[in-house]
N, C-alpha and C positions, 0 to 999 in steps of 0.2 A: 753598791751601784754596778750595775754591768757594763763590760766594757766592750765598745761600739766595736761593732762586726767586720767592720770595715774601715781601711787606712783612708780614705778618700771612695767619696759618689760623684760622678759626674752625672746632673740629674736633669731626667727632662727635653734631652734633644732630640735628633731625629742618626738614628744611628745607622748607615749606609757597609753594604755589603758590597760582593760583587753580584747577588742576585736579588737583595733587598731592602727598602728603606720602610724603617719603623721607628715609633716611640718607644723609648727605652731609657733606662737610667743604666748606668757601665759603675758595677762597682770593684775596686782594684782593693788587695792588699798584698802589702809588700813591693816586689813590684811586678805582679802579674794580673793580667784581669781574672777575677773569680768569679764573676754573676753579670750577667745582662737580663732585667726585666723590669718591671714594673714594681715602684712602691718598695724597693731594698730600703736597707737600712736599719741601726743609724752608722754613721761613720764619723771618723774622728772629723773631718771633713767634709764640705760638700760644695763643690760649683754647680753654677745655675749655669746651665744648658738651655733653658728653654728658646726657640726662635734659633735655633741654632745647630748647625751640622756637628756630629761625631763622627769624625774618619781615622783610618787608620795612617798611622805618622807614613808620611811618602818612602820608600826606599830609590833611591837614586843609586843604581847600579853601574853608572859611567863618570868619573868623578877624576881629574888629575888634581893632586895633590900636595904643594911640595914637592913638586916632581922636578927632575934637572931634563931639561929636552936634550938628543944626542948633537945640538949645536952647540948647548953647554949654558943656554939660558936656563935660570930660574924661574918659577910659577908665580906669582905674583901673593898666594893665599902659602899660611901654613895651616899645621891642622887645626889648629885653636880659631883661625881669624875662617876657615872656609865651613869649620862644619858649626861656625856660630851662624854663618847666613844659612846654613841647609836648614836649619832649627828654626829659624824665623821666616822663612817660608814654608816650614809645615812637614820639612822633610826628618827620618830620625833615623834613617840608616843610612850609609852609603858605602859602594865597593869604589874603593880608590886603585891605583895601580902602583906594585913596587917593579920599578924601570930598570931592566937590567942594559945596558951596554955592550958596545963589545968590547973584550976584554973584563969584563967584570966578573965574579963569581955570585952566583945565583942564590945563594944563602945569604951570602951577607949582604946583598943588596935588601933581601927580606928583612933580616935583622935591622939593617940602620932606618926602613921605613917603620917599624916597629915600634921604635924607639924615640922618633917623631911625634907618630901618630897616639903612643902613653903619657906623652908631653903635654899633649894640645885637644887631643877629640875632644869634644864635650857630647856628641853623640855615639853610638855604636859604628863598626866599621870593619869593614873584610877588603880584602885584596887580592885584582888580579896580579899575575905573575905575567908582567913582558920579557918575550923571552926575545934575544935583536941578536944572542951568540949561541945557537946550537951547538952546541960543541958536543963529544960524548960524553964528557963529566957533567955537564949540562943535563943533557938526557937524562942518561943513565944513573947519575950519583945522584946529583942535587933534585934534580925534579920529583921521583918518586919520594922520599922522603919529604917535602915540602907539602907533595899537597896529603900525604897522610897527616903534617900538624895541621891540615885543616884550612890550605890555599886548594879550594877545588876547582880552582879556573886557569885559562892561559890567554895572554892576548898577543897574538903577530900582527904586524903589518907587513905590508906585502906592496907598500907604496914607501918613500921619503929614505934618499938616498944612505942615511946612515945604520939606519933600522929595517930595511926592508929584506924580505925574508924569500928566499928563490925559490922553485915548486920541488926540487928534490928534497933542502933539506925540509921544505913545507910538508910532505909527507911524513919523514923523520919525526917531529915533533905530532902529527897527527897521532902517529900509532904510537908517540908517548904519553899520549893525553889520554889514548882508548886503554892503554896497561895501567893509568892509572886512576882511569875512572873521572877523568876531569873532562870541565866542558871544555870546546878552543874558541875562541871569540875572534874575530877579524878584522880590523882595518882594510876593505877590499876596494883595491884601486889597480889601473894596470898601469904601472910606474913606466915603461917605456913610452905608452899616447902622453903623460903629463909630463915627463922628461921633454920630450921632442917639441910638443907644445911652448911649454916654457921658454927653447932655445930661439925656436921661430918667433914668438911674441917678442923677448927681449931685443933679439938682431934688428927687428925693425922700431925700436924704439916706445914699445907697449909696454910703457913699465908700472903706469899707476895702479894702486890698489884694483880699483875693477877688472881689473885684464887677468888675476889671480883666479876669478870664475869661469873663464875662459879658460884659460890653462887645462883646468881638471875637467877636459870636455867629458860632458855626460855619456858616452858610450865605455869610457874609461869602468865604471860601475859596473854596469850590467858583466861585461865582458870580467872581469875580475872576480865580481859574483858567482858567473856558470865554470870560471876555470876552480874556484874554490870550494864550491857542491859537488866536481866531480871527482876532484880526490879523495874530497870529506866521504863521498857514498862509497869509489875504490876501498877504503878500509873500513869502514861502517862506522865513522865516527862521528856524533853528533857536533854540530857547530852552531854560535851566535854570530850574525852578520851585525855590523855596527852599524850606528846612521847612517841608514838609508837615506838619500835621498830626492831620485829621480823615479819617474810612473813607469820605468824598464827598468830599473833595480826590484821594486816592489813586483814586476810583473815579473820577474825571473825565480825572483824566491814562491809568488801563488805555483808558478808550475813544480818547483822542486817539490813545494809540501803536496802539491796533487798526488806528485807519483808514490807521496808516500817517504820520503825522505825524511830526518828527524833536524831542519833547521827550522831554528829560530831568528830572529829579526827584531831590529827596534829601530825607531829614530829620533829626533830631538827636534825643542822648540824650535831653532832656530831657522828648518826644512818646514813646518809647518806654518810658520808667521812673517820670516823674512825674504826676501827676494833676492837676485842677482843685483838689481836697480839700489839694494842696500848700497852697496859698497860703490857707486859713482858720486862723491865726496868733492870737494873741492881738496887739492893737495894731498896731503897723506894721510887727510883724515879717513876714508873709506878702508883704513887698515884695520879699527877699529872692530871692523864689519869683516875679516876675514877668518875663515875658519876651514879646514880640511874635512870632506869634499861641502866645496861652498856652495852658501843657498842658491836654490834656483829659479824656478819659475812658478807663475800663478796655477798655473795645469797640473805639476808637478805635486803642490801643496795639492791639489783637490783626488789627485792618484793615490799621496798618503793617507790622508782622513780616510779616504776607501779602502783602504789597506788595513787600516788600523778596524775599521767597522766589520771588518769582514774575518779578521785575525790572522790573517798574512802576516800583519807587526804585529809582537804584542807585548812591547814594553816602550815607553817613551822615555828616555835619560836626560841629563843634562848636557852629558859630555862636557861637563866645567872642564875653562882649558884657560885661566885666566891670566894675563899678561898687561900689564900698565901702559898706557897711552906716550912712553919716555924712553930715556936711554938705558931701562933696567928690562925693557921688555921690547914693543911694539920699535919701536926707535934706537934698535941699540945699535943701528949700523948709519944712523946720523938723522936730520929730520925729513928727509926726501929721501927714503929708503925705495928700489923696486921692491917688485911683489914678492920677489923670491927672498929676499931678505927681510922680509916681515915674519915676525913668531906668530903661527898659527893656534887660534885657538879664542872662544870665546866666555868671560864669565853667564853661570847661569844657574849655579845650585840656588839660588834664593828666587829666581823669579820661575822655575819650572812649575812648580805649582798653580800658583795665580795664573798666570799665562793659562793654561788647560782648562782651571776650572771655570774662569773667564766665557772658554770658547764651549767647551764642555756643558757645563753644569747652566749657567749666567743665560747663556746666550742657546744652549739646545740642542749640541751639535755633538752625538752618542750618548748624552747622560750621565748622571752622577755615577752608577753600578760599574759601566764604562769607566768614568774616570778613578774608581779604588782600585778595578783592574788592573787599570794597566799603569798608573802610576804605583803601587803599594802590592796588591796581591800577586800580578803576574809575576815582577820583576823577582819576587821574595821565593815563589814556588820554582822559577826556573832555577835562581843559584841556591839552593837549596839551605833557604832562612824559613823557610814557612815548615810548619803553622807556627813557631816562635814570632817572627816578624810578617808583618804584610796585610792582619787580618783583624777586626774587633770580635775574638769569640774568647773563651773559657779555656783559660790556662794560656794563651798568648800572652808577648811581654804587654805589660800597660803604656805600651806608645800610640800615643794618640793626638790628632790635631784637632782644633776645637774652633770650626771655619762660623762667620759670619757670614752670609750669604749675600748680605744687605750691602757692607757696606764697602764703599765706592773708592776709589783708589788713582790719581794720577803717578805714572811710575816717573821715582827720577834717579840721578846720578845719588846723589846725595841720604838715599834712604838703604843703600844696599849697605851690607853688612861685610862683605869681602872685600881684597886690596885690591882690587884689579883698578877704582877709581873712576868706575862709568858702565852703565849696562846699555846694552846695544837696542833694550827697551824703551828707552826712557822715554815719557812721554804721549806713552799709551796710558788708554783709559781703561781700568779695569771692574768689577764688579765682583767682590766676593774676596775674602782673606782671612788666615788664617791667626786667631786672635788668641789661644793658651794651646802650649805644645808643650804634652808629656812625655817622655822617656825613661822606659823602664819605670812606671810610676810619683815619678821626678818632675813635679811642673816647675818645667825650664824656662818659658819662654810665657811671659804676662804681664799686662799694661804695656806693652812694649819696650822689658825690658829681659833677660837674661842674668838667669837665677843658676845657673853649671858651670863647675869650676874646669878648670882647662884640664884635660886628663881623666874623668871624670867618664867620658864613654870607652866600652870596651869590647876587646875584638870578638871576633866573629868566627870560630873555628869553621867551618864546612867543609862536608865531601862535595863532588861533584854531584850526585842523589839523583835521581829519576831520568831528569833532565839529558844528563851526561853517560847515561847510559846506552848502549851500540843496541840497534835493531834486531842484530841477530840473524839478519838475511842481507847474504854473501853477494857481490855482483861474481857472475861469471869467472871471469879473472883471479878471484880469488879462493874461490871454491873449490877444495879436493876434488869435490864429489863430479866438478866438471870443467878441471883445470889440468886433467892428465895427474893427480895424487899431489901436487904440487903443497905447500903447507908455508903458506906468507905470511900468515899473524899467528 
């Protein structure tokens, strides 16, 4: 008797690129996909796709983790409880962050998140490196070794009093990220307008949740954005700006790419669906609804979507930042906390998906090609996972989500999959979910139930790769050839 060709056929859907959607059967062995066409077969296996989307499993490349914040709260999710909600929303990759502090040593801070995340992932996973202590052993020792095992990324902020990072040593780490071929990512906010902000709102007795949008007035963005493109261009180093999300953020970064500059840009559901009007709650509850830089305006959301249509942005994240509605999170500094005493940050790896495809796909608003973009392909070719992740073609891993289009969804507290104990959705009506998710050839995630064992996803070596690569064209300033011989990088 001969034996079937294939581990598994996914048979019969409608299989989505970023340039095209066709009929096709996906067939996987091991756990790579080997064939897309019509009529494979046989396989030891087969799911009926028919009526049915084949997309490639999400990559969520903004993800905190188990993270400790430099106030010294814990995240609400570990790796086991966060990347089982990424899974059940369709997602099969994600880059988490290993948080360094000050005072910490930058190895072992990778190590111990390391060591969490062989515990618990149940999906694959790679990690930026926050770096909050530049120091020269930093730079110099720890850094470049790090990202040759395979961290090709860095993330500074440049806002929140314990972490935030000053524009000389901001350069310092720039030109260590161009020696060592990694991308730098940004939290870009101008910490002194939020500072001074904060003190004026407090003094006069602005303390509820809502006044926390107000704080991070929106010109804070834009201006922290044009002072971060022009160091990033001073040494020619390529950068990710993080959630965007005001229509002069987004209009700052269309000019940088005009001139020709090699930034990238993403934002999160939260800038596109939620509003500042979220967070005016009776009591404390609009803490719930708080996240760094918080939502904002109706006009704003309609700057993004055009942002995003046009490829200004081209990756949407979740930025999971999840913390409990109690004295372990949101409420650790009593039940009528101010704004500034509330942990920032909202859950969202399990509803990123739906939420898009919803607005996306459901309702018409860029299309499906559109939404593998920039949720799956884009985010996977900038950190340098594609064509392994991010794509249904031949010789990619076989991560796949396996969407229903049809069928109809009210979101609640009670259906998500992470500890945070409430999604800032709940409530919405959606249209379209994600109903078998494979990994690595692994159907993890069917009948609505979770079939991967904790530990079971694994890491993600990466260089920094294309993306993270310098232009090669000098500003002035930097140029021998018209800087009087001068030699800065």
């Amino acid at each position: 008797m001969t034996e079937p060709a294939y581990d598994l056929i996914i048979r019969g859907g409608r299989v989505a690129t970023t340039t095209d959607v066709f009929e096709a059967d996906v067939a996987i062995a091991g756990e790579a996909i080997v064939a897309v066409g019509r009529g494979l077969g046989p396989a030891k296996r087969e799911i009926d796709a028919r009526g049915k989307l084949v997309l490639p499993g999400g990559v969520d490349s903004h993800c905190h983790i188990e993270q400790l914040s430099a106030a010294g709260i814990m995240n609400a999710d570990t790796f086991e409880s966060a990347t089982t909600s990424a899974a059940f929303g369709g997602t099969t990759s994600v880059i988490s962050f290993a948080a360094q502090h000050v005072g910490m040593q930058l190895g072992q801070v990778l190590e111990d998140y390391h060591a969490l995340a062989r515990r618990g992932a149940v999906i694959d996973y790679a990690f930026h490196m926050i770096i909050a202590d530049p120091t020269k052993e930093t730079l110099e020792r720890d850094l470049p070794l790090l990202i040759r095992q395979g961290h090709g990324s860095i993330k500074i902020f440049m806002t929140y009093d314990r972490l935030k990072i000053d524009d000389e040593p901001l350069l310092d780490i720039l030109v260590a990220a161009r020696e060592g071929g990694a991308m730098l990512c940004a939290h870009a906010e101008n910490h002194g307008i939020i500072s001074w902000m904060v003190k004026r709102l407090l003094a006069r007795g602005y303390s509820h949740p809502k006044y926390h949008a107000i704080s991070h007035a929106r010109f804070s963005e834009a201006e922290a954005f044009n002072r971060l493109i022009g160091m990033a261009a001073l040494v020619d180093q390529p950068i990710m700006i993080f959630h965007v999300s005001t229509a002069e953020g987004a209009q700052t970064i269309r000019d940088a790419r005009g001139q020709g500059l090699k930034v990238f840009a993403e934002t999160c559901p939260q800038y596109l669906f939620l509003t500042a009007d979220d967070l005016d709650k009776p009591g404390a509850e609009g803490a719930k609804w708080m996240c760094s830089p918080p939502p904002r305006r109706k006009d704003d959301q309609e700057a993004l979507w055009k942002a995003l249509a046009l490829g200004d942005l081209q990756t949407i994240s979740s930025d999971h930042a999840p913390y409990r509605f109690d004295e372990t999170g949101k409420l650790r500094a009593g039940p009528n906390p101010n704004f500034k005493q509330v942990a920032n940050g909202l859950p969202g790896l399990e509803m990123r998906l739906p939420l898009l495809f919803d607005a996306m796909v459901s309702k018409g608003q860029l299309g499906l090609e559109k939404f593998v973009e920039l949720t799956a392909t884009a985010p996977a070719k900038i950190y340098n996972l594609h064509p392994r992740k991010g794509s249904i073609a031949v010789g990619a891993d076989a991560d796949i989500a396996i969407w229903d289009p049809d069928r109809r969804i009210t979101v609640t507290d009670a259906m998500m999959h992470d500890l945070a104990g409430y999604t800032p959705f709940a409530g919405r009506s959606l249209q379209g979910w994600p109903v078998t998710v494979l990994s690595r050839g692994r159907v993890i995630v069917e009948s609505g139930k979770l079939n991967a064992s904790p530990g079971s996803g694994r890491f993600l070596a990466r260089s920094g790769g294309e993306a993270a690569k310098p232009t090669g064209r000098l500003v002035a300033d930097m140029s021998p050839e018209q800087n009087f011989g001068a030699k800065l990088l």
